[in-house]
C-alpha positions in Angstrom: 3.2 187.5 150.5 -0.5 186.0 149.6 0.6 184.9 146.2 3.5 182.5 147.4 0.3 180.0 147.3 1.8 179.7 143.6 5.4 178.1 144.6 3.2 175.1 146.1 0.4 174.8 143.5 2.8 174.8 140.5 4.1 171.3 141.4 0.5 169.6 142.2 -0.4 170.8 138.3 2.9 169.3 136.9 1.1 166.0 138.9 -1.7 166.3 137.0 -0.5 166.9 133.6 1.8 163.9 133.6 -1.3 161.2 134.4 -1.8 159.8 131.3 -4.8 158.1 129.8 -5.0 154.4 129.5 -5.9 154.5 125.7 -3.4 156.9 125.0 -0.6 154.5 125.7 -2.0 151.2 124.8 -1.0 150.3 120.8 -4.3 148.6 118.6 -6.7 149.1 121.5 -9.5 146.4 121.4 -7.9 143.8 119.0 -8.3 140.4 120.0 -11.6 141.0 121.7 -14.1 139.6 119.6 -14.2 136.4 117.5 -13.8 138.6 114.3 -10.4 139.7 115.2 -9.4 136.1 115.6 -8.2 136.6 111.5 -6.9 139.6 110.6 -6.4 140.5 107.0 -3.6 142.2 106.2 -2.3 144.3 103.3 1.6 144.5 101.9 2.5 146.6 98.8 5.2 144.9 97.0 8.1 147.7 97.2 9.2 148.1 94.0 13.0 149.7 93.7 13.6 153.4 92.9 16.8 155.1 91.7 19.6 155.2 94.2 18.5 151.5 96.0 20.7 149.2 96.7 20.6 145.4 94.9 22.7 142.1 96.5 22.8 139.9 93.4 24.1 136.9 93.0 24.5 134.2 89.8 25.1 130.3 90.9 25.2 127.5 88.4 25.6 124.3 89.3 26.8 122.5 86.1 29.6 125.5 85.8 30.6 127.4 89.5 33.5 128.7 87.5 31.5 130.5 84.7 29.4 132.1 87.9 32.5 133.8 88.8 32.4 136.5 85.6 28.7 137.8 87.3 29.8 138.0 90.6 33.2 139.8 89.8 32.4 142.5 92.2 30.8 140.7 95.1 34.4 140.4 98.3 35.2 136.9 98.9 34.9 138.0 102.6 31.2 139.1 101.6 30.5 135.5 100.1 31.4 133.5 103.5 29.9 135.7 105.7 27.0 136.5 107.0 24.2 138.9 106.1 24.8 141.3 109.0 28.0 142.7 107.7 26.3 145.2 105.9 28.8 147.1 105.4 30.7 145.0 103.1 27.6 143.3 101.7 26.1 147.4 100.7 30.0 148.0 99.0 29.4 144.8 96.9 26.4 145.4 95.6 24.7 146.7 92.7 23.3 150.6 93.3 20.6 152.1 90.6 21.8 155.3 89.4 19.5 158.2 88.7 18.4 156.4 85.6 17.2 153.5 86.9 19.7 151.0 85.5 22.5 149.0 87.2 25.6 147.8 85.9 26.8 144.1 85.7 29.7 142.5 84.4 29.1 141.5 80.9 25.5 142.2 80.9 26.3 145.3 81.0 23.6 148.1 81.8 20.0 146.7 82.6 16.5 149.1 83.5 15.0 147.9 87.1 13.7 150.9 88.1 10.3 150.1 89.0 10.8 146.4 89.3 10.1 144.1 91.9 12.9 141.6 93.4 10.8 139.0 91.8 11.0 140.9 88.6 14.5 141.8 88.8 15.8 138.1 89.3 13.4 137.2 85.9 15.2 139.3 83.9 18.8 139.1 85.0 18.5 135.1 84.8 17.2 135.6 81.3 19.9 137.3 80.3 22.6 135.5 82.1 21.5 131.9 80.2 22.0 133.5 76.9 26.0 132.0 78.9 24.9 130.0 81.3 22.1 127.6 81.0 21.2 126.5 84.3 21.6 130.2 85.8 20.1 131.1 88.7 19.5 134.3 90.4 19.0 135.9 93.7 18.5 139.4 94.6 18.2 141.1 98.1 17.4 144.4 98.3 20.5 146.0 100.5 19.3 149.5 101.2 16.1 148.3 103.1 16.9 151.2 105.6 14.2 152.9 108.4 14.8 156.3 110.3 13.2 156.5 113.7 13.0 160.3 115.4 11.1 161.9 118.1 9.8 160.3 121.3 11.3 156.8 120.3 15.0 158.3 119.7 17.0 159.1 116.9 18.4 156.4 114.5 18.5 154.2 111.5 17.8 150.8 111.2 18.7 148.6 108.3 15.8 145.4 107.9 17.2 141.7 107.3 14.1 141.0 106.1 11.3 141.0 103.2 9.7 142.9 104.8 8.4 144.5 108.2 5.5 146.3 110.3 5.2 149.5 111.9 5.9 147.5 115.7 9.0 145.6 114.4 10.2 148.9 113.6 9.6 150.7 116.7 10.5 147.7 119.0 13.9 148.5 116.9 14.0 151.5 118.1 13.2 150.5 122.0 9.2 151.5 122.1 7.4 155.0 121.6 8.2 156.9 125.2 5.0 157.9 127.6 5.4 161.5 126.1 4.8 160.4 122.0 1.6 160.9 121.1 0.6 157.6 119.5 -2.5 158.6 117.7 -0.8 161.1 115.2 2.3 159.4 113.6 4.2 161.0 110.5 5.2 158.7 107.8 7.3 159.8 105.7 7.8 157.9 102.2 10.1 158.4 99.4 8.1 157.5 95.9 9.1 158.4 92.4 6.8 161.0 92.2 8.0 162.5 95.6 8.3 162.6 99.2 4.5 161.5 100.5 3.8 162.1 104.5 0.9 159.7 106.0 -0.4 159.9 109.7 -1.2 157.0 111.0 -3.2 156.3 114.9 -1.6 153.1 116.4 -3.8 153.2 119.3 -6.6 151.9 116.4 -6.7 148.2 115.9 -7.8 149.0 112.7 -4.0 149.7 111.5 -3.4 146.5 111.2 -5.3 146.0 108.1 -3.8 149.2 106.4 -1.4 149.1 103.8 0.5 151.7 106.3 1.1 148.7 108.8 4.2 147.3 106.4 6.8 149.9 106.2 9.2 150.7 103.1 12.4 150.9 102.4 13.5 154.4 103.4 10.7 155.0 105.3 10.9 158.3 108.2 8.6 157.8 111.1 8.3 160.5 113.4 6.9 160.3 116.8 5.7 163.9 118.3 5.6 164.6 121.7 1.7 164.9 123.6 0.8 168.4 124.5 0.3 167.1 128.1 4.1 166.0 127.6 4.8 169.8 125.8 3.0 171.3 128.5 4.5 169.4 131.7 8.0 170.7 130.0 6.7 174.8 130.1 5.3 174.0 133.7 8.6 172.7 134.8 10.8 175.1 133.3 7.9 177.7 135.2 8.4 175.3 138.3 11.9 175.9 138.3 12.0 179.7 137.6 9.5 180.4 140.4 12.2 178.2 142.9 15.0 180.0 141.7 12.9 183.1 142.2 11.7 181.8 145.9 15.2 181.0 146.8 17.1 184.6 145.6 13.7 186.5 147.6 14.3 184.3 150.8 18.0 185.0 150.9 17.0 188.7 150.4 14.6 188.7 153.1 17.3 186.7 155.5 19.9 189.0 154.8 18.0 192.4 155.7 16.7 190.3 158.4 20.0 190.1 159.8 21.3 193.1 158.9 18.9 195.0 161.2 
């Protein structure tokens, strides 16, 4: 009967494991302190597309709108008038890379963007699309711009409306890391053409910021995994709850044969 100390000692750990440090929870701890972090510079890599992206692109003209229409045979009239959060229509209009690296328009025919960025892409489309329409000018939107949150922060993909975007946008996206995910230690993994790369990056460090790590890219996996104070206060619940089933079953024991003597 000495050890039943246990049943009431079990809960007062399960206390203590879930206190959880101040600069465990806080995101770029120390920026803004000093006059030097006043002007952070930052660094973006300019994504450039890989087979199996997504492209929105669109020709306009404005000496001939009807000679537009043979480049943008395959874009919905619905898609045209309205608005960019229709994805849905907007990714079954648009222009996917195939393994090869080359999409297909209407009477350009098959061009090479693998590799390319927007920038580049709308160069050499509006080159080609003068050789029939002089004042031709070209936009393109990358469609698939897609970002897969798991772990302490949920489970989901996002789709960015944007150029681009940083490692907070994303995780505000996904409603905030949780108290149990361990902040210093998140996975990043990032599709390239030479493969699948993983990164860990610490965003408790205010030096993040200034990593090239900060932006994410398209199809980007970020994984958030749990503390091992969170890992442990699991085991010492599931142990908490054992040991009260336990209690419970021995008590009724005891009461019974109490009774029945």
């Amino acid at each position: 009967m000495k050890k039943w100390w246990i049943v009431f000692i079990i809960p007062l750990l399960i206390q203590g494991v879930s206190c959880t440090r101040h600069r465990d929870i806080t995101y770029l701890r120390g920026i803004g302190q000093s006059v030097s972090d006043s002007l952070i510079q930052t660094t973006y890599n300019i994504y450039k597309v890989q087979p199996f992206d997504v492209l929105y692109i669109r020709v306009m003209s404005a000496l001939d709108p009807k000679a537009e229409e043979m480049f943008n045979q395959n874009m919905q009239s619905s898609a045209l008038s309205g608005n960019m959060n229709n994805m849905g229509t907007f990714y079954f209009s648009g222009y996917p890379i195939n393994e090869l690296g080359f999409i297909k328009m209407p009477i350009l025919g098959e061009i090479y963007v693998s590799g390319l960025t927007q920038k580049e892409i709308e160069e050499q489309v509006q080159q080609r699309v003068r050789e029939y329409i002089p004042d031709a000018e070209v936009k393109v939107r990358l469609l698939s711009f897609k970002v897969t949150l798991l772990g302490e922060i949920g489970s989901g993909q996002h789709t960015i409306l944007a150029e681009r975007a940083n490692l907070l946008e994303v995780l505000a996206m996904g409603g905030d890391i949780q108290k149990t995910g361990n902040k210093h230690n998140v996975l990043i993994l990032r599709t390239t053409p030479q493969g699948m790369r993983s990164y860990r990056v610490d965003l408790t460090d205010k030096n993040i910021v200034s990593s090239p790590l900060f932006y994410v890219q398209p199809n980007d996996i970020i994984y958030v995994e749990p503390t091992k104070a969170a890992s442990l206060r699991i085991s010492l619940s599931e142990l908490s709850l054992f040991i009260s089933s336990i209690t419970a079953v021995t008590s009724m024991y005891f009461l019974i044969r109490s009774i029945s003597q």
